[in-house]
C-alpha positions in Angstrom: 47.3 -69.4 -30.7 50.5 -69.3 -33.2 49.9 -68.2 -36.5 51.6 -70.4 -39.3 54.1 -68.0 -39.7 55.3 -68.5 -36.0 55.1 -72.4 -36.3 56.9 -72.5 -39.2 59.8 -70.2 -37.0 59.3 -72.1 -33.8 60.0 -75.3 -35.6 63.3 -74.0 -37.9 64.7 -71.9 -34.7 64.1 -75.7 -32.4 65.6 -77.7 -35.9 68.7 -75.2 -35.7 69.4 -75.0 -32.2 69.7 -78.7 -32.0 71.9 -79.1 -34.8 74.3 -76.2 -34.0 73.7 -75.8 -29.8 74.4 -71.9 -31.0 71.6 -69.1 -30.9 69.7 -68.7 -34.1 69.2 -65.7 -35.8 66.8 -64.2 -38.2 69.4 -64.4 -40.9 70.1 -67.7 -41.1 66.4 -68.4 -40.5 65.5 -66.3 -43.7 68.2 -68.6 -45.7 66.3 -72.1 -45.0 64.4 -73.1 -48.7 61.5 -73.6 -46.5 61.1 -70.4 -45.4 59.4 -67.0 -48.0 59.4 -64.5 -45.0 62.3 -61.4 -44.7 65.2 -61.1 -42.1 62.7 -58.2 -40.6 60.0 -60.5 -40.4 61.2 -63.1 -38.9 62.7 -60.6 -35.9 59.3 -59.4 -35.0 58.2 -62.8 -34.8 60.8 -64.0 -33.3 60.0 -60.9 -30.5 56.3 -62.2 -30.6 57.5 -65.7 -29.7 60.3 -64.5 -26.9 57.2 -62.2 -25.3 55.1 -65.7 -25.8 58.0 -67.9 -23.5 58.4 -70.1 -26.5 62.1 -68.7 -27.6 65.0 -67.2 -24.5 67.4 -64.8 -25.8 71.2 -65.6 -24.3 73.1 -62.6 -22.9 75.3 -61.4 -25.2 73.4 -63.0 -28.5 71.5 -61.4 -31.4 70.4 -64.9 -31.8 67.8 -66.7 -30.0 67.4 -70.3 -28.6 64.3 -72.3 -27.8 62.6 -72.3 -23.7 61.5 -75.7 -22.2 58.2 -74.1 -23.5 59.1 -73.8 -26.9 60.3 -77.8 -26.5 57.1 -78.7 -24.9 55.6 -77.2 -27.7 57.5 -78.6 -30.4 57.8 -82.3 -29.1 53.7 -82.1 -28.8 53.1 -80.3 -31.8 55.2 -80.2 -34.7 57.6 -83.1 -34.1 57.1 -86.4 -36.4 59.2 -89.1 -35.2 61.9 -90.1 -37.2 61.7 -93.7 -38.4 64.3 -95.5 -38.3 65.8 -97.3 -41.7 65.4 -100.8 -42.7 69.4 -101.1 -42.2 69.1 -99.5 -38.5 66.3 -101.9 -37.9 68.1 -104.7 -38.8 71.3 -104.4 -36.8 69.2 -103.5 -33.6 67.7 -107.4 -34.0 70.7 -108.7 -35.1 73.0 -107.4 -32.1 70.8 -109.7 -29.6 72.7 -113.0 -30.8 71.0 -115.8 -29.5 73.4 -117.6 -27.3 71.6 -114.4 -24.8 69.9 -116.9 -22.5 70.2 -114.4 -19.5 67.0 -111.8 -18.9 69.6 -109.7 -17.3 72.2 -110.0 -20.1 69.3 -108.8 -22.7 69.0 -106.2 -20.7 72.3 -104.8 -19.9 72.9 -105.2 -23.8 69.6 -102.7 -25.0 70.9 -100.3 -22.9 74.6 -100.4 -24.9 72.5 -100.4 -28.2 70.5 -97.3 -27.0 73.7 -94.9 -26.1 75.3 -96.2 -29.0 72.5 -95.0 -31.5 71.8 -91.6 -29.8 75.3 -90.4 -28.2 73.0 -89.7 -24.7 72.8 -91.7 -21.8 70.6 -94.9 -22.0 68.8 -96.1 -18.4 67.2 -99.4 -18.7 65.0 -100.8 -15.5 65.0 -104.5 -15.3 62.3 -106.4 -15.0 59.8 -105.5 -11.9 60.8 -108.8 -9.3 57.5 -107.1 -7.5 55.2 -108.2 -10.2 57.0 -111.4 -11.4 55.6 -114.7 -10.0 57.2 -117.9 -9.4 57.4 -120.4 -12.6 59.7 -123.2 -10.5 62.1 -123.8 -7.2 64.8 -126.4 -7.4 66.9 -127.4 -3.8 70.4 -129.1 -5.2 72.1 -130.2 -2.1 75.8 -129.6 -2.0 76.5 -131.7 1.1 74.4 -133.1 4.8 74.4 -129.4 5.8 73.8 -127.4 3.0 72.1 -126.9 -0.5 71.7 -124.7 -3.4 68.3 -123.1 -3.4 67.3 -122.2 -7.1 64.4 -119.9 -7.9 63.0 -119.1 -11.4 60.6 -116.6 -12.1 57.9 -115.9 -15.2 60.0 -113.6 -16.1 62.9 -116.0 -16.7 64.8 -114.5 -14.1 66.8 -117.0 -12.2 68.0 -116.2 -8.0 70.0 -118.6 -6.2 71.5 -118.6 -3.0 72.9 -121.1 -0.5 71.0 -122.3 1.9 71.4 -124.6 5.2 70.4 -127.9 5.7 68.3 -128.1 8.7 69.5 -131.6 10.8 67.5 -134.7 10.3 66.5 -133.4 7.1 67.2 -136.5 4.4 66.8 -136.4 0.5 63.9 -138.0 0.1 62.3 -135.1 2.5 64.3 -132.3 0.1 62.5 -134.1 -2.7 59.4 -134.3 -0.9 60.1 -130.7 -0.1 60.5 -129.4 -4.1 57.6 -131.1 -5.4 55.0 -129.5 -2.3 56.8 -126.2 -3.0 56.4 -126.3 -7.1 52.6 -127.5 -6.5 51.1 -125.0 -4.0 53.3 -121.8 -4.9 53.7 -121.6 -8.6 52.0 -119.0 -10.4 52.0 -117.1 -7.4 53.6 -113.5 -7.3 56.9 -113.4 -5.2 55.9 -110.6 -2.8 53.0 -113.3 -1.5 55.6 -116.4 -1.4 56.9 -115.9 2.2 53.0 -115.6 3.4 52.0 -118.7 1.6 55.3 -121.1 2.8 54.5 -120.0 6.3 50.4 -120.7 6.4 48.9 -122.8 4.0 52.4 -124.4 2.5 53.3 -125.2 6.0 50.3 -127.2 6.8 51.1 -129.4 3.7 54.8 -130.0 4.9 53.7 -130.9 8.2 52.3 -134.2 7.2 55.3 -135.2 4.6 58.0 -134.1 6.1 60.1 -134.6 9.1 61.0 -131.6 11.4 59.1 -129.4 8.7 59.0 -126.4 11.2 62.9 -126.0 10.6 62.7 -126.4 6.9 60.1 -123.9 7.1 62.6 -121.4 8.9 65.2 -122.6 6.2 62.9 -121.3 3.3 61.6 -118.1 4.5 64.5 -116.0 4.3 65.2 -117.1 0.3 61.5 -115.9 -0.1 62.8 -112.3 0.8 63.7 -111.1 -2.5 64.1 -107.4 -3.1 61.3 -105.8 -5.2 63.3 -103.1 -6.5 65.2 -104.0 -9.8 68.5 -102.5 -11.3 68.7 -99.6 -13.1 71.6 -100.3 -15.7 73.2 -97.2 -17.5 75.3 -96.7 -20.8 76.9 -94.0 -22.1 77.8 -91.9 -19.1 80.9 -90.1 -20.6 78.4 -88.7 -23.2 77.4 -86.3 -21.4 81.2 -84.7 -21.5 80.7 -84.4 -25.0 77.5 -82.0 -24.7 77.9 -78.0 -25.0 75.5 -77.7 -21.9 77.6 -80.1 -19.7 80.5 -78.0 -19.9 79.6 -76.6 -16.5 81.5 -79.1 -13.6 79.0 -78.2 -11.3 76.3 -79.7 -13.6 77.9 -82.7 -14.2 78.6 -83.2 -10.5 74.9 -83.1 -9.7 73.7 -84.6 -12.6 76.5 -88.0 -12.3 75.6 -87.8 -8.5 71.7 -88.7 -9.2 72.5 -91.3 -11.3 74.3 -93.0 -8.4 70.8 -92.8 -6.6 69.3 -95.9 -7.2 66.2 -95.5 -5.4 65.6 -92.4 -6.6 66.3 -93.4 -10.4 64.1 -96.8 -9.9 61.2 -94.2 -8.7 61.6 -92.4 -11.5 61.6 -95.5 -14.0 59.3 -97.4 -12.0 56.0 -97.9 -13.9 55.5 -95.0 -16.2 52.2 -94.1 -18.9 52.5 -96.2 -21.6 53.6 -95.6 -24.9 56.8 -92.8 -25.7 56.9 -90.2 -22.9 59.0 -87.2 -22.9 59.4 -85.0 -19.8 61.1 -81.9 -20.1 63.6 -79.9 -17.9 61.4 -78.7 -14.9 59.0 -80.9 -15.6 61.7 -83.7 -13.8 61.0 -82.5 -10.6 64.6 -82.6 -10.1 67.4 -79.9 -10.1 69.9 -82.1 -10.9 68.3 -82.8 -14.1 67.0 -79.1 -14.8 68.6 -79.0 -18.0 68.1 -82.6 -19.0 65.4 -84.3 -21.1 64.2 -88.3 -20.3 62.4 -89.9 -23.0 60.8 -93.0 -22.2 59.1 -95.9 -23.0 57.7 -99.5 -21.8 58.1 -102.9 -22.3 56.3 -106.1 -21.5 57.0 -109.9 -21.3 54.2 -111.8 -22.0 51.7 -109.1 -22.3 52.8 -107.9 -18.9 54.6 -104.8 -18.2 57.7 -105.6 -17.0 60.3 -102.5 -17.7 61.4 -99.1 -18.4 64.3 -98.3 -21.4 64.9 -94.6 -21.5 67.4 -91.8 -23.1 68.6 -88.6 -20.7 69.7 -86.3 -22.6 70.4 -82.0 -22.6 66.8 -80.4 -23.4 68.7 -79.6 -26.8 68.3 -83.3 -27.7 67.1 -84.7 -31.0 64.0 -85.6 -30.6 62.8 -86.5 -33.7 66.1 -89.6 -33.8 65.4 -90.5 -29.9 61.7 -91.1 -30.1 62.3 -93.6 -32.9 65.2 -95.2 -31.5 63.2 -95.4 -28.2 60.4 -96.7 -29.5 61.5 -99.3 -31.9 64.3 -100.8 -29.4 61.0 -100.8 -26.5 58.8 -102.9 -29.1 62.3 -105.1 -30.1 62.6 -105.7 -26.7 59.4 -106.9 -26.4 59.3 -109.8 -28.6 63.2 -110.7 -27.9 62.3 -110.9 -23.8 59.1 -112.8 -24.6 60.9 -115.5 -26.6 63.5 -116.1 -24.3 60.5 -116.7 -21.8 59.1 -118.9 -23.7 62.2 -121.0 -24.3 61.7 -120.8 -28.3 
């Protein structure tokens, strides 16, 4: 257990270290109005807390700097969230103009916002196609051998592709086709659509619609939608900017798993609720060692849909990031849900 002594150092070494990214020392700790204690004092504590694993002393430094343990600590324990100002606030909800009609466009546009605000890098996962169901199919034939298949999701997402017009198939059985379709499958999730066209779906079709086998065939393949969702990124070249990142090597790893989309969309993919905050190690990735991910959900509709998050050095701010973080996740929220809605 810390004494209030040590909190009080833990928490003005962390506050320092951020704002400088050089090693604190006792002296300038003793200068802070908010600390009574003496330059002596505050080195034996300062000891206390190195012995403890909360502080790391750099080679070649008088000066200390905090250990992912003393950030663990901090973020858990003496951190209050900064709160973002009614001006801040403002200009977030304002920046989503609302000629955005496009999920993906939203989306692509928080994650700008986020890098903006905090000078890190902003990852953003779009919504999860896995657990979106389908809200309505449209076939728009192009000419006797081919059309464009249009589906729309609950999520307001919107996939088209072209398909091919199976032979003997006329308009009235496209028709025919689009209202069967939009009756038996809506509401149902998209990893179950390919199951239900081919068993129950089918069985309808067969007794409205010629060669129905072939339109069947046809179908199937635009069912086959990919359950894993983008990961967009902004701010990348922020990381050059950090004292940490000055190492190439670093860089090269850490720009290299970014690239890993998998990976990344593992990472995103579905996450506690509410603001979490994983710290160096505790990434289970070398590449991001000396990185911190803050993150946080958002829904549409009541459903969770999405990851935003911040990667940033473990020297981050988190007091700023947490607000930002959370605010934009809530924002997000409500803009995603209205566009769903159509209001």
């Amino acid at each position: 257990m810390l004494t209030e002594r040590q909190l009080l150092i833990l928490h003005a070494i962390v506050d320092d270290y951020i704002r400088s990214a050089e090693p604190v020392g006792s002296r300038s700790i003793s200068k802070r109005e908010d600390i009574t204690f003496s330059p002596a004092t505050i080195r034996n504590d300062m000891s206390d807390l190195e012995e403890l694993g909360f502080l790391e002393k750099p080679h070649s430094s008088a000066g200390r700097i905090p250990s992912q343990k003393g950030y663990r600590y901090y973020v858990d324990h003496l951190l209050l969230p900064q709160r973002l100002t009614a001006d801040e606030r403002s200009n977030i909800r304002s920046s989503f103009n609302e000629r955005m009609r496009e999920v993906e466009e939203v989306i692509q546009h928080s994650a700008r916002v986020l890098s903006n605000m905090t000078s890190y890098i902003s990852l953003v996962l779009g919504p999860e196609m896995f657990e979106a169901s389908l809200r309505n199919i449209q076939i728009i034939p192009l000419s006797k051998e081919s059309a464009i298949f249009i589906l729309v999701t609950d999520t307001g997402r919107v996939e088209n592709q072209t398909i091919a017009i199976p032979e003997g198939i006329e308009a009235a059985d496209l028709e025919r086709t689009v209202n069967i379709l939009n009756e038996r499958l809506m509401g149902v999730p998209l990893y179950k659509l390919r199951t239900k066209l081919q068993t129950e779906v089918a069985n309808v079709l067969r007794a409205h619609v010629q060669n129905y086998e072939h339109v069947v065939q046809a179908l199937a393949s635009s069912f086959d939608i990919d359950k894993a969702e983008k990961v967009f990124y902004s701010g990348k070249t922020n990381l050059l900017t950090q004292p940490e990142f000055r190492d190439v090597e670093k860089v090269r790893m850490l720009l290299n798993m970014l690239e890993e989309d998998d990976m990344m969309h593992q990472i995103l993919r579905k996450p506690q609720s509410g603001i979490q905050v994983k710290i160096g190690h505790e990434n289970n990735l070398e590449a991001f060692d000396h990185c911190s991910l803050i993150t946080a959900t958002y829904s549409i509709s009541g459903k969770h849909m999405g990851t935003i998050g911040i990667l940033g050095p473990t020297r981050m701010e988190y007091r700023r990031v947490i607000g930002v973080v959370d605010t934009l996740s809530k924002d997000l929220t409500k803009i995603l849900t209205k566009l769903y809605q159509g209001s």
